[in-house]
C-alpha positions in Angstrom: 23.9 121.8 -90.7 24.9 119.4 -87.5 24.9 115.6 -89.2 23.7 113.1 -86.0 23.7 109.3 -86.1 21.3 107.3 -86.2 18.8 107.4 -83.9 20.2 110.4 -82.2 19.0 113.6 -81.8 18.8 117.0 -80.4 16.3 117.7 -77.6 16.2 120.9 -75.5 20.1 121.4 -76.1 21.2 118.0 -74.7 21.6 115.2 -76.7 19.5 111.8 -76.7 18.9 108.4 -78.7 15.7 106.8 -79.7 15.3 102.7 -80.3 13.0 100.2 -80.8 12.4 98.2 -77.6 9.1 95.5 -77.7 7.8 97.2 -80.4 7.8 100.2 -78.8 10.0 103.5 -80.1 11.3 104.9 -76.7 13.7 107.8 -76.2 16.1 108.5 -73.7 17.7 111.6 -72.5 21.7 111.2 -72.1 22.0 114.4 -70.2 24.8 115.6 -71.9 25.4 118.5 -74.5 25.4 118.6 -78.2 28.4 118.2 -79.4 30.3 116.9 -81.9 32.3 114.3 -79.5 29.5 113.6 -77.9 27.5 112.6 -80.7 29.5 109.8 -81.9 29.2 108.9 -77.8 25.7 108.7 -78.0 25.5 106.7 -82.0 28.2 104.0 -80.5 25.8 104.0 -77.2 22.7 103.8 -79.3 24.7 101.1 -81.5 25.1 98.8 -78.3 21.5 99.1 -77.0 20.4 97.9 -80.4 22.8 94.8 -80.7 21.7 93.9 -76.8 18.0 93.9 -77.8 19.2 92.0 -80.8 21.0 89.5 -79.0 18.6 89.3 -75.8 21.3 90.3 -73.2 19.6 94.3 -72.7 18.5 94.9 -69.5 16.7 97.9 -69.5 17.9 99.2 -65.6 21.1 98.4 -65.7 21.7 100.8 -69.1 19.2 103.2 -67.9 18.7 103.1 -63.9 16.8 106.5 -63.8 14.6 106.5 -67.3 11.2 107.1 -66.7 10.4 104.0 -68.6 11.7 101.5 -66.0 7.6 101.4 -65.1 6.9 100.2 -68.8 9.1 97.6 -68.9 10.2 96.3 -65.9 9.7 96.1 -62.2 11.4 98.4 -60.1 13.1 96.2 -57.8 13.8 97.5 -54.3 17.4 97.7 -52.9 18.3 95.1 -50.5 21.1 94.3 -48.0 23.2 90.9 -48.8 21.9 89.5 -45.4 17.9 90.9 -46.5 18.5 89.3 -49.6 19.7 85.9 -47.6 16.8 85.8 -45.8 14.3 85.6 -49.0 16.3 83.0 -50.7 16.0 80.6 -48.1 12.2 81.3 -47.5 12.2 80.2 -51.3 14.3 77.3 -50.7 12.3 76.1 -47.6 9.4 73.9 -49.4 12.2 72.8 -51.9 14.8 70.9 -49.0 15.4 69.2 -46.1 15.0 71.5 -42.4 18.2 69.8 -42.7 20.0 71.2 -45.6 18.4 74.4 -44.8 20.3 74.2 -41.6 23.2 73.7 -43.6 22.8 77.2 -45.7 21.7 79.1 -43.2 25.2 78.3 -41.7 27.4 78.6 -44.6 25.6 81.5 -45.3 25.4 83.1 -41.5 29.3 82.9 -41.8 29.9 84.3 -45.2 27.9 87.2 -44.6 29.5 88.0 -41.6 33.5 88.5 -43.7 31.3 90.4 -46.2 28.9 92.8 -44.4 25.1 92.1 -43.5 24.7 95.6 -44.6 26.1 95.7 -47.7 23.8 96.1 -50.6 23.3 93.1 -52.9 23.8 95.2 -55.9 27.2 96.6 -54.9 28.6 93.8 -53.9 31.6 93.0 -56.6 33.8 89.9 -57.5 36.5 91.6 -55.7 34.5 91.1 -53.0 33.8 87.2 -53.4 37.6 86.5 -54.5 38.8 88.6 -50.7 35.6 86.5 -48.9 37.2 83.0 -50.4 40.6 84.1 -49.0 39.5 84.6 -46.0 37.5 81.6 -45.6 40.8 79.8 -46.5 43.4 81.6 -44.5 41.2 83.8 -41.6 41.2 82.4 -37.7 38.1 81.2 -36.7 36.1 80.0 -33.4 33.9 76.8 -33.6 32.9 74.1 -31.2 29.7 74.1 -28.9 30.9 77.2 -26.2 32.6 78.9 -29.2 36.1 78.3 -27.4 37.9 76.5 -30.1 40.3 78.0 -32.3 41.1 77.1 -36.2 43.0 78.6 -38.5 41.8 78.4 -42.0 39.0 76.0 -43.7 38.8 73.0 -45.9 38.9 73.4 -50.0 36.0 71.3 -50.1 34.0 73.8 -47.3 35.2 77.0 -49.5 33.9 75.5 -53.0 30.4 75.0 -51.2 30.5 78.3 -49.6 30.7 79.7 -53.1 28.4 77.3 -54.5 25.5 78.6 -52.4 26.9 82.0 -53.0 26.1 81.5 -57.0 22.4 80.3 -56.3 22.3 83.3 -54.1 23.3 85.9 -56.5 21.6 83.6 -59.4 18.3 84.5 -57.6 19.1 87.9 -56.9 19.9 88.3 -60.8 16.8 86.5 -62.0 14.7 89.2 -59.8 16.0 92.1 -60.0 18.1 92.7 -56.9 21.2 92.6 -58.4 22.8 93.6 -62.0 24.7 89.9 -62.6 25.5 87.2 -60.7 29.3 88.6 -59.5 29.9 84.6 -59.0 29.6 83.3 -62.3 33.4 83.9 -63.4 34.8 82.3 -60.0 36.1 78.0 -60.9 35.9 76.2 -57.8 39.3 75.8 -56.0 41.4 72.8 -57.1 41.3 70.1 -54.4 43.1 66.4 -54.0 40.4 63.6 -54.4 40.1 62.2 -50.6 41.2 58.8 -49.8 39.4 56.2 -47.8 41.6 55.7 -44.8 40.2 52.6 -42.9 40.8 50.9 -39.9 43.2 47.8 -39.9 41.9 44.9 -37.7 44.5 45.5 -35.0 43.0 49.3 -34.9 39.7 48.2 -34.9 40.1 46.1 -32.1 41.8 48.4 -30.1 39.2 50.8 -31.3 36.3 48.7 -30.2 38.2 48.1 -26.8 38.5 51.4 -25.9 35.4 52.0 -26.2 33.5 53.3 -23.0 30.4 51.0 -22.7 29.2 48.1 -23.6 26.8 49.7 -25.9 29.5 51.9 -27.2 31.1 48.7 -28.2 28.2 47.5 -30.2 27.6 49.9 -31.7 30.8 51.1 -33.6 31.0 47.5 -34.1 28.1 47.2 -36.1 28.8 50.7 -37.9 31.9 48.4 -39.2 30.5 45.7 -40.3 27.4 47.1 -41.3 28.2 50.2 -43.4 25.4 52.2 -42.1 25.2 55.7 -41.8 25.3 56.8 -38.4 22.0 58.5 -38.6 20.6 55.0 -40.0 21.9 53.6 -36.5 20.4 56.0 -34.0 17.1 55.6 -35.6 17.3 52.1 -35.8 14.5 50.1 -34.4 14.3 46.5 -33.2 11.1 46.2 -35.5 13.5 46.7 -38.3 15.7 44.2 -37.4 15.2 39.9 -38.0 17.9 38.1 -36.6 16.4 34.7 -38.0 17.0 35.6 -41.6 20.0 37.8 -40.4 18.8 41.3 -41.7 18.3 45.5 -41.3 15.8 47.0 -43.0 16.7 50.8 -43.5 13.7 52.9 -43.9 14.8 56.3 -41.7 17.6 58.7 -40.5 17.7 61.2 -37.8 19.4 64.4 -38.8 21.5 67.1 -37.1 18.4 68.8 -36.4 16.9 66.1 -34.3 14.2 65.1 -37.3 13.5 61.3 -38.3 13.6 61.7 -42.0 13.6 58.5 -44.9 17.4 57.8 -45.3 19.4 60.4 -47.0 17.9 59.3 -50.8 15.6 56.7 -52.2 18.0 54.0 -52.6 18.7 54.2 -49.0 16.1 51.9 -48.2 17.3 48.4 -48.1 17.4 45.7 -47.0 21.6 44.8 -45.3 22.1 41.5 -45.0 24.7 41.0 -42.2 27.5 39.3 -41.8 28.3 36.6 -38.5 30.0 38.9 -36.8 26.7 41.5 -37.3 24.6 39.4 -36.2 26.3 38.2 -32.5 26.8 41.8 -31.9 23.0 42.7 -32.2 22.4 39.7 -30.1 24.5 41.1 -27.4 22.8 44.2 -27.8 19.2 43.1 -27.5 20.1 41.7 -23.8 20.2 45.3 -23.2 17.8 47.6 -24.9 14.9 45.1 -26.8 12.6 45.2 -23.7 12.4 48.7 -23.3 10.0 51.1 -23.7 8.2 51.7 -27.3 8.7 55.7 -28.6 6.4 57.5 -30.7 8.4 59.3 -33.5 7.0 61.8 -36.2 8.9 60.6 -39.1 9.1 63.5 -42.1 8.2 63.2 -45.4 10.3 63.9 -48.3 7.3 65.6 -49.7 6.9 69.2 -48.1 4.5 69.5 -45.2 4.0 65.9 -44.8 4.7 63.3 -42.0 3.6 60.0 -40.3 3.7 58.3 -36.9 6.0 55.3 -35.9 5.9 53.2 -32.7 9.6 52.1 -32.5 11.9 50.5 -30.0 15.5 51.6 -30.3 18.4 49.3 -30.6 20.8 52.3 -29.0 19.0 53.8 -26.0 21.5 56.7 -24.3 19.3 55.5 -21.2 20.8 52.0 -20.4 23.9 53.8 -19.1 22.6 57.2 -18.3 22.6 58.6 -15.0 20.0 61.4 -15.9 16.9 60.0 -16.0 16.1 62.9 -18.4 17.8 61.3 -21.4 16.1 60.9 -24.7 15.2 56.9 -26.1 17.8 57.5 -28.7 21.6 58.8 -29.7 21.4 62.3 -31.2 23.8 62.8 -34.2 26.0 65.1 -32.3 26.9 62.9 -28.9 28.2 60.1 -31.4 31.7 61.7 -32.6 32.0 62.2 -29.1 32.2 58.5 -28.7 34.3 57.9 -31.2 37.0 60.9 -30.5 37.0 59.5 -26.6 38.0 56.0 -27.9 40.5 57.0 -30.7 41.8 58.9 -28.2 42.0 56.5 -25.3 43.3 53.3 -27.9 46.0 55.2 -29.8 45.5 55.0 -33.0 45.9 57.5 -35.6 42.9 60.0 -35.5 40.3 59.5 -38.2 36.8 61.0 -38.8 33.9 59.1 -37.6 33.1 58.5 -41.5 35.6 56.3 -41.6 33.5 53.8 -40.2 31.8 53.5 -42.7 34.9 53.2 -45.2 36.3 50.4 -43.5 33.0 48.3 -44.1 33.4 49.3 -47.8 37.0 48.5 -48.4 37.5 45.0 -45.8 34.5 43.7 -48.1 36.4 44.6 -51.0 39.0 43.3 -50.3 37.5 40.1 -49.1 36.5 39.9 -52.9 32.6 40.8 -52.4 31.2 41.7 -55.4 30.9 46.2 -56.0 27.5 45.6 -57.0 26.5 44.1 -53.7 28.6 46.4 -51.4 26.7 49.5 -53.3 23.2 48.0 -52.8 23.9 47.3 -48.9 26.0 50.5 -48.5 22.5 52.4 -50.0 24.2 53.5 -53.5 21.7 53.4 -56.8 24.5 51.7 -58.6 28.2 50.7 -58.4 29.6 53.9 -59.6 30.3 55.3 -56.5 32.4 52.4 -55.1 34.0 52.5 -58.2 34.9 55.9 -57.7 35.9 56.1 -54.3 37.4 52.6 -53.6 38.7 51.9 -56.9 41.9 51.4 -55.6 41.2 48.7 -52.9 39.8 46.5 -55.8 42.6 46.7 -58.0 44.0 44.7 -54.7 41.9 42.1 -55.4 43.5 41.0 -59.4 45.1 37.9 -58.3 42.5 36.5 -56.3 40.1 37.5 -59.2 41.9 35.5 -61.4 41.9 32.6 -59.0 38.3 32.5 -59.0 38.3 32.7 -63.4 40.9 29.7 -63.2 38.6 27.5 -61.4 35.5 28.2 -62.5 36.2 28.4 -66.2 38.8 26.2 -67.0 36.0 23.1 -67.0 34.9 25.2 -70.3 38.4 24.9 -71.8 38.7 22.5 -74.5 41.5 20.2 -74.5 44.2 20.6 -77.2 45.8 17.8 -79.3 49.3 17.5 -78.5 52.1 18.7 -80.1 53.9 16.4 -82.6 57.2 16.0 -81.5 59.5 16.7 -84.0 
C-alpha cells in the first residue's frame, strides 16, 4: 500500500496537497504523477505552504498562479507594463505632493523607464534588471539641456540613489497591490557617496562675481542672495510688501517653483522673518529706485493642503521687465533664467565655477565665521533647528575656537574669584 505525507494525496493519477488556509481546507492539483520521488516533492512543498501561512509571508498567487482559488482569496490583479504601472503611482501620489515634486518623479522616472523598457511587465522585471539600470545611470552618455544638444557622460551618486529611491516606492506599490510578486528593490543599499562640502565665495570672488554681473538688477540681486541666505525661489517671489526697510527686515511667506507655481516656502519653518544685515539693506534701497513703483501682480499662491489656493496682490522686488526689451516679459524671474545669470557672470569674472547654491553657502559660512551664533543663522536661513548647520558647516565653526574663547575670557572672568596668594617659601 503507497504511504503519502501528510496532506498529500492521490487524485485522478496525479498527485496533489490539501492545507488549511483562513479556515478553509483547500486542495491543490500539482499536476504531476504519483510517484514515489514525487511524493516527498509534493510533502516538502506542502511542508512550506504550511510554515508561510504560519509565519504570514504566503501569498497565495505567487505559489499557485493558476489555482482556481485565486477568486476566493485574492484579487486577480491585471498584468501591467513598468511605464502602465508608472502612470498609476503617480496619480496616487498626486493629492499627496507638490505639482512640484511630482514634476521631479515624473522625470526621474521618464528616464529610468526609458534604460529599462516601457513595455516590460512589472512582474518580470528582476534585480538584475535594477543593478544593469543603476550602471547605466552611472556610466551611460546622456543628452540634457533645453534643445536636448548637450552631452554628459555619466550621473551624480546622489542623482542614482534617488532614482532608486523612487524605484523602491514604485515596486513597494506595485507589491502591496498585486502587480508585482516582491519589491525586486528591497536588497539594493544606496551607493556610497562623499558628504559634499560647502564651497563659498571669498570676498575677492564675490566682488568680482557681483561686478560681472550684467545689470544693475543682476547685481542686487546676487548680492542680496549673499547676504541674505534666501533661497532663490524666496527671491523671485519676493514682494516689496514683504519687505520693511525701517526695522531692516524680509518676511518670507512664498516660493515659486520650477513649475512656475507660488507655493509657501519649501517647509513650515520657512516662514520668517530675516533680519538683514547693513550691507542688505543699501542693496534693497538701490533696488527699490528701480522696481517699487511698478505695477501690482495678481498671483494664485498654492496651498500646502491639496486643491486649495488664495489670491495675493504683490509688487516684485526683481521685475525681468526693467531691462527687458520684450515687452512680453513676465513681472517676475522664473527659476530657470536665474543660473543663467549666474553662469554668465562666473564666467565673465573668472573665478572657479560653482553651482548657484552656493550662494546661499557663502551667507551661511561668512556668518559663521564672523562668530554669529548657529542658532540664529538656522532660524534666518529657514531651518527648524540648528542641526542642519551643524551638519553641513560644522567645519567653518570649528574656525571660530579662538575667538570663542575670547568672548568666554571677557565675559566671564568678572565671575572669577580672586585667589590668595601663594606663600613664598
Amino acid at each position: 500500500m503507497a504511504v503519502y505525507p501528510k496532506g498529500v494525496e492521490n487524485h485522478g493519477g496525479f498527485l496533489r496537497i490539501s492545507f488549511q488556509y483562513q479556515g478553509v481546507r483547500v486542495r491543490e492539483s500539482l499536476g504531476i504523477p504519483d510517484t514515489v520521488k514525487n511524493r516527498k516533492s509534493a510533502g516538502e512543498l506542502r511542508a512550506n505552504v504550511v510554515y508561510e501561512i504560519k509565519t504570514g509571508s504566503f501569498n497565495y498567487q505567487r505559489s499557485f498562479p493558476n489555482s482556481q482559488n485565486l477568486s476566493r482569496f485574492c484579487a486577480v490583479s491585471e498584468e501591467l507594463t513598468i511605464k502602465q504601472m508608472a502612470n498609476r503611482w503617480l496619480q496616487v501620489k498626486e493629492t499627496e505632493i507638490s505639482r512640484n515634486t511630482l514634476a521631479s518623479y515624473k522625470t526621474r522616472l521618464n528616464t529610468c523607464i526609458g534604460i529599462i523598457g516601457g513595455y516590460r511587465m512589472i512582474r518580470a522585471i528582476r534585480t538584475e534588471d535594477v543593478q544593469r539600470l543603476r550602471m547605466e545611470l552611472l556610466k551611460g552618455d546622456y543628452v540634457y539641456g533645453r534643445g536636448r544638444n548637450m552631452h554628459r557622460k555619466g550621473r551624480s551618486v546622489a542623482y542614482v540613489n534617488t532614482c532608486m529611491s523612487d524605484l523602491f516606492s514604485l515596486f513597494k506599490f506595485a507589491n502591496e497591490n498585486g502587480y508585482a510578486d516582491r519589491n525586486v528593490i528591497s536588497t539594493l543599499s544606496p551607493l556610497k557617496k562623499d558628504k559634499p562640502q560647502p564651497d563659498p565665495l571669498t570676498r575677492d570672488e564675490f566682488a568680482r562675481l557681483i561686478g560681472a554681473c550684467q545689470t544693475r538688477q543682476i547685481k542686487n540681486f546676487w548680492s542680496l542672495a549673499v547676504y541674505s541666505g534666501m533661497r532663490h525661489g524666496e527671491l523671485c517671489a519676493l514682494g516689496w510688501e514683504d519687505v520693511d526697510l525701517v526695522k531692516g527686515t524680509i518676511t518670507v511667506k512664498r516660493n515659486l517653483t520650477n513649475q512656475g507655481d507660488f507655493t509657501p516656502p519649501k517647509t513650515s519653518s520657512g516662514v520668517r522673518t530675516i533680519f538683514l544685515i547693513d550691507a542688505a539693506v543699501k542693496i534693497l534701497k538701490d533696488q527699490l529706485e528701480l522696481t517699487r513703483m511698478r505695477e501690482c501682480v495678481k498671483i494664485k499662491l498654492l496651498s500646502r493642503e491639496y486643491g486649495r489656493s488664495s489670491e495675493e496682490t504683490i509688487t516684485f522686488v526683481f521685475n525681468p521687465k526693467v531691462n527687458a526689451a520684450n515687452r512680453a516679459s513676465d513681472n517676475f524671474y522664473t527659476i530657470a533664467s536665474i543660473p543663467q545669470t549666474w553662469r554668465a557672470a562666473v564666467k565673465k569674472s573668472g573665478i572657479t565655477y560653482r553651482k548657484p547654491y552656493q550662494s546661499r553657502h557663502t551667507y551661511a559660512c561668512w556668518s559663521l565665521s564672523a562668530g554669529a551664533n548657529p542658532n540664529f543663522i538656522a532660524s534666518q536661513m529657514g531651518h527648524a533647528n540648528a542641526q542642519m548647520v551643524y551638519q553641513v558647516y560644522g567645519s567653518w565653526m570649528s574656525e571660530n575656537d579662538e575667538a570663542q574663547r575670547s568672548i568666554l575670557n571677557e565675559k566671564l572672568n568678572e565671575f572669577v574669584p580672586s585667589l590668595p596668594h601663594a606663600k613664598v617659601l
